[in-house]
BALOBA-1460 file (C-alpha; in Angstrom, 3 decimals):
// residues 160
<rec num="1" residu="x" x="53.592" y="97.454" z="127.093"/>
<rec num="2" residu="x" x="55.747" y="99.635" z="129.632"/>
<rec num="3" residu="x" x="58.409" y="97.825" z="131.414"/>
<rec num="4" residu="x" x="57.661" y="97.719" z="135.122"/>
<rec num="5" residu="x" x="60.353" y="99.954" z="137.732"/>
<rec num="6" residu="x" x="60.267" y="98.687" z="141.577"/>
<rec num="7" residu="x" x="59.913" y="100.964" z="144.092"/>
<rec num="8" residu="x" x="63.104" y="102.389" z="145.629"/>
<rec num="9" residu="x" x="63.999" y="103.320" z="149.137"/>
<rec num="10" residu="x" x="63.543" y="106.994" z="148.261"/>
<rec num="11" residu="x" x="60.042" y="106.509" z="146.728"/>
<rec num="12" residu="x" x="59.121" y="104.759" z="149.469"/>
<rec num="13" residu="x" x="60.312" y="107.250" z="151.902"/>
<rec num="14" residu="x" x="57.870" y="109.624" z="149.806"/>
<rec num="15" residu="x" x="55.408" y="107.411" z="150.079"/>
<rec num="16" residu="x" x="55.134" y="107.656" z="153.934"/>
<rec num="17" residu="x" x="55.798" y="111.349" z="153.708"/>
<rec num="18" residu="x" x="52.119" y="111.877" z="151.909"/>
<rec num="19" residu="x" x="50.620" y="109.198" z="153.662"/>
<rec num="20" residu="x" x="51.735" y="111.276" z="157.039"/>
<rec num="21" residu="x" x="50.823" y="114.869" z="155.941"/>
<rec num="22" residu="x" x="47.142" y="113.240" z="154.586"/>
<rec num="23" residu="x" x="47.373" y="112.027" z="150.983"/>
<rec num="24" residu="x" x="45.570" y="109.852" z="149.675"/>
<rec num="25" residu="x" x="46.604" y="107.049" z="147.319"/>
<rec num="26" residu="x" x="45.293" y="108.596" z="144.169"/>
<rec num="27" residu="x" x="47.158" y="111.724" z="144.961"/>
<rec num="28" residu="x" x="49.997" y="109.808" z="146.036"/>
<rec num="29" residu="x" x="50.188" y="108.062" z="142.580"/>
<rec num="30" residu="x" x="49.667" y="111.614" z="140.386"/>
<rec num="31" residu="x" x="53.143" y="112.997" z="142.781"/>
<rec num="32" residu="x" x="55.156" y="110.056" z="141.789"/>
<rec num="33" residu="x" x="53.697" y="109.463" z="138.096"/>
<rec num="34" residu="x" x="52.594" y="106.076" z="139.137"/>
<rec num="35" residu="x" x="50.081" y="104.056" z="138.887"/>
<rec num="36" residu="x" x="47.083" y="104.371" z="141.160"/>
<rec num="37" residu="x" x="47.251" y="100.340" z="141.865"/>
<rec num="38" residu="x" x="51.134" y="100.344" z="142.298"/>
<rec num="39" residu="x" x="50.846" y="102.557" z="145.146"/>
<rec num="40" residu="x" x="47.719" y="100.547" z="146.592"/>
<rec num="41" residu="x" x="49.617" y="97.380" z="146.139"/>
<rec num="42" residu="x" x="52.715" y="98.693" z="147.286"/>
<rec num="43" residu="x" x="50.860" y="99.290" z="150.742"/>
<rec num="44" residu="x" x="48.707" y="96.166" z="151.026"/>
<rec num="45" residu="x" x="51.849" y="94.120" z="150.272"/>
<rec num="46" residu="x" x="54.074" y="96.340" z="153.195"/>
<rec num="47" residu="x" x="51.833" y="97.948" z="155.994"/>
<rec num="48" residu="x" x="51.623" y="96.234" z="159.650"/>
<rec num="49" residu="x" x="48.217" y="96.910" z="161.883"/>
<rec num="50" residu="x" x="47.615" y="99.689" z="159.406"/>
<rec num="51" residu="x" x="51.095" y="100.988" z="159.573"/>
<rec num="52" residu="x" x="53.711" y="101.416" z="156.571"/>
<rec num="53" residu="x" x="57.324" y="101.706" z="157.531"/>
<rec num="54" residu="x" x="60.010" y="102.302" z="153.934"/>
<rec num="55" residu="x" x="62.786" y="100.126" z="155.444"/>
<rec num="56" residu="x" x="60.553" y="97.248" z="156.401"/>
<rec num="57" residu="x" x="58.682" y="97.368" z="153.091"/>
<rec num="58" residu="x" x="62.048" y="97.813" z="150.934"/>
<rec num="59" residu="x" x="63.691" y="94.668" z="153.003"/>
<rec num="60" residu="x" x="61.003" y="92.567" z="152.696"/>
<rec num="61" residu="x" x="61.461" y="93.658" z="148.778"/>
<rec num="62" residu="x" x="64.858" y="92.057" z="148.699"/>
<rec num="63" residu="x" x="63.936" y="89.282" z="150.528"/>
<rec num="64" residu="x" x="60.911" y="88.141" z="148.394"/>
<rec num="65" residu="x" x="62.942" y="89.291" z="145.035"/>
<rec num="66" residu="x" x="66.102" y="86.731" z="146.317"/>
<rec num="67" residu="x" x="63.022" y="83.936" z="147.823"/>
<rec num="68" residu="x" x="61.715" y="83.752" z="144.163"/>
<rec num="69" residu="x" x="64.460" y="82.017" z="142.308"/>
<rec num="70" residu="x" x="64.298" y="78.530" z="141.449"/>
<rec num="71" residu="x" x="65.906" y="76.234" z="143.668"/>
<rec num="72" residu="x" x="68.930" y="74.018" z="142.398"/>
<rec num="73" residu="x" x="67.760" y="70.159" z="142.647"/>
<rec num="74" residu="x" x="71.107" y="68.700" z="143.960"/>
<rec num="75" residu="x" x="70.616" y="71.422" z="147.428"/>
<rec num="76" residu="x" x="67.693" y="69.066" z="147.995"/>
<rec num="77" residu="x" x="68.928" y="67.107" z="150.822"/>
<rec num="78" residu="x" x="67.120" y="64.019" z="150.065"/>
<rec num="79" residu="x" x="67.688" y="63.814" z="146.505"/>
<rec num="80" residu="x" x="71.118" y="64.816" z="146.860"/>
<rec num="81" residu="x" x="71.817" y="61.723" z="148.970"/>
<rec num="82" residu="x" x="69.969" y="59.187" z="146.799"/>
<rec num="83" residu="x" x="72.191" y="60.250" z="143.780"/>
<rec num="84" residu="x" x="75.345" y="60.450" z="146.281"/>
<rec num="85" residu="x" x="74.860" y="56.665" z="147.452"/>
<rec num="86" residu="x" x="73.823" y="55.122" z="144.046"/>
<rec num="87" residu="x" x="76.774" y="57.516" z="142.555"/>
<rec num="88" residu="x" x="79.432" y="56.944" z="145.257"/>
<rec num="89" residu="x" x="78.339" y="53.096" z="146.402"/>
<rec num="90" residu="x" x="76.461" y="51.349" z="143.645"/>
<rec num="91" residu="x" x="78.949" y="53.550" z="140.965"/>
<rec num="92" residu="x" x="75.972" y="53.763" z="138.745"/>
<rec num="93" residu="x" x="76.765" y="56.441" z="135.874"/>
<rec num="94" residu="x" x="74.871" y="60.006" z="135.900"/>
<rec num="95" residu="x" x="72.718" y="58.624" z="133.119"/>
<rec num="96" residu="x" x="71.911" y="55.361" z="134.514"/>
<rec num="97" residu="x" x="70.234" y="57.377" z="137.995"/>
<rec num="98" residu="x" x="68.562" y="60.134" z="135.807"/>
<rec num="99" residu="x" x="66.450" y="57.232" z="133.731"/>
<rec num="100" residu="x" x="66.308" y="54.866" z="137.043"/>
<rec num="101" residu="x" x="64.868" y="58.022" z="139.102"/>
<rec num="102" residu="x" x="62.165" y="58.408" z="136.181"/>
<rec num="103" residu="x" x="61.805" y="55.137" z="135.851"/>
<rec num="104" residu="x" x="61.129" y="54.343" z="139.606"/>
<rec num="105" residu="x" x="58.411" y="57.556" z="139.709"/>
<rec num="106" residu="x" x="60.676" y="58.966" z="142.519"/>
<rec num="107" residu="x" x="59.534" y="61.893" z="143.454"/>
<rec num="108" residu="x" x="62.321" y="63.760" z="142.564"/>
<rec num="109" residu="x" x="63.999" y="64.003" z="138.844"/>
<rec num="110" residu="x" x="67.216" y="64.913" z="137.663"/>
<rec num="111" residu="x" x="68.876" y="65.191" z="134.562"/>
<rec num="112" residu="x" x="72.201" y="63.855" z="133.965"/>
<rec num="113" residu="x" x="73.688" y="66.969" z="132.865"/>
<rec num="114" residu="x" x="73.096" y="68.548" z="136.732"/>
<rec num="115" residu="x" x="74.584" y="65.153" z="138.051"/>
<rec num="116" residu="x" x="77.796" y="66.428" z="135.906"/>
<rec num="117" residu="x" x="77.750" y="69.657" z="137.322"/>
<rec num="118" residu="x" x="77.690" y="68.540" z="141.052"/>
<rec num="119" residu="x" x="80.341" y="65.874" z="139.855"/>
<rec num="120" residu="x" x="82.432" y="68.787" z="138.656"/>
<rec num="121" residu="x" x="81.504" y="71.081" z="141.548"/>
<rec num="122" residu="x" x="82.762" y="68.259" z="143.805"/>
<rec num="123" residu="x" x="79.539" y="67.508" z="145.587"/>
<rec num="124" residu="x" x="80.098" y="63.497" z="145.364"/>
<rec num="125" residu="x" x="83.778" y="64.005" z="146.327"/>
<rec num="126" residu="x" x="84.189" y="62.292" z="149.758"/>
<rec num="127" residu="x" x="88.278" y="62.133" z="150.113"/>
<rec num="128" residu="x" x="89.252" y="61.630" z="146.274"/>
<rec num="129" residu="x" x="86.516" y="59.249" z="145.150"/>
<rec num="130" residu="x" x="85.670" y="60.658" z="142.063"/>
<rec num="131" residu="x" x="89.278" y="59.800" z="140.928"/>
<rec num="132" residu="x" x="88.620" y="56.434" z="141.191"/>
<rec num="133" residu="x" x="85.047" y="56.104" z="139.590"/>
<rec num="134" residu="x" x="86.203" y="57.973" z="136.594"/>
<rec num="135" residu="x" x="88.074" y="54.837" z="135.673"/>
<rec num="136" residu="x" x="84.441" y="52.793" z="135.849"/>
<rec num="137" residu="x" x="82.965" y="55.303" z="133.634"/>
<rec num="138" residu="x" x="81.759" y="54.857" z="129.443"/>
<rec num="139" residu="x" x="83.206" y="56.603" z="126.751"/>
<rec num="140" residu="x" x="80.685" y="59.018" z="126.689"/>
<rec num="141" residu="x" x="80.471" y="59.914" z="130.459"/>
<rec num="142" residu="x" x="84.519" y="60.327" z="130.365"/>
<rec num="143" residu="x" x="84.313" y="62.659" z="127.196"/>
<rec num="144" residu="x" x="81.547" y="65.115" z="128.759"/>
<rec num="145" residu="x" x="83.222" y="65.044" z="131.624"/>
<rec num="146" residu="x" x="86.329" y="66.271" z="129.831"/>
<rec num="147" residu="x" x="84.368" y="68.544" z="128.065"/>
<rec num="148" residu="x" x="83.281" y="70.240" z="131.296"/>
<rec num="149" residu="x" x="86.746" y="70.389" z="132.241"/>
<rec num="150" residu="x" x="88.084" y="71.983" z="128.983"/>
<rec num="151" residu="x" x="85.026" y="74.813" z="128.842"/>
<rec num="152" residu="x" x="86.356" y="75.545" z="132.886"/>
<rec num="153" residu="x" x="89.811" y="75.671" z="131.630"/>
<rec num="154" residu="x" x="88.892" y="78.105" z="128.998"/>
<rec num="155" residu="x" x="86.697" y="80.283" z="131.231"/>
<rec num="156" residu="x" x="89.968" y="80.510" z="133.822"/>
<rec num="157" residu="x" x="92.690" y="81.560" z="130.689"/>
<rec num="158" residu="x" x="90.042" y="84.249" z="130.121"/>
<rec num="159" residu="x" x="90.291" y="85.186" z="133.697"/>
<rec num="160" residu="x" x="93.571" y="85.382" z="134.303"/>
């Protein structure tokens, strides 16, 4: 199977070029050594009223290549606060709210590994909280907790 190369600016820029001087796709696709649909697809994806314009079609690239990545569950806004409040005010441990969220059918899931990472990115930190709570913590949320803190510490000596 041949990998698959986007379209560039350039190419694009071509691509008008024939379509202006009276190419058709086919033709279009035999210049570039593409393939016929590429060039059809590329045009139904990226003309206006008819029209195909190279900077429009290669921004709207970018933007639907960056739109296309999953989305991180804690920039939820909703979730984010349920897990805040039962994290912050009921000072539930990340594993308790992952298996009461799956429990409950909420909507929304998490695992307790990404309620470490906000935890660690200081997402629940409202003036020094998290200080406190790590005191009300088990064993085992204290030691991956240090663990996260030791793999940061060796990823910032490797830095530096």
């Amino acid at each position: 199977m041949n990998h698959y190369n986007h379209f560039t600016l350039k190419e694009r820029e071509i691509i008008k070029h024939y379509l202006d001087i009276g190419k058709n796709q086919s033709e279009i696709a035999v210049l570039l050594r593409r393939n016929k649909s590429s060039i059809s697809r590329e045009l139904k994806r990226n003309s206006f009223n008819g029209e195909y314009f190279p900077c429009d079609a290669h921004s709207l690239y970018h933007h639907r290549k960056h739109s296309c990545k999953p989305k991180k569950k804690l920039d939820n806004p909703v979730l984010l606060t349920c897990v805040k409040n039962l994290f912050l005010n009921h000072q539930w441990s990340p594993k308790q709210i992952s298996a009461r969220l799956k429990m409950e059918g909420f909507s929304y899931t998490i695992s307790y590994n990404t309620i470490y990472r906000g935890i660690y990115n200081g997402l629940f930190d409202e003036s020094g909280q998290i200080e406190e709570l790590y005191v009300n913590l088990g064993t085992e949320e204290k030691v991956a907790i240090q663990k996260i803190m030791k793999r940061e510490e060796v990823k910032l000596s490797l830095v530096i």
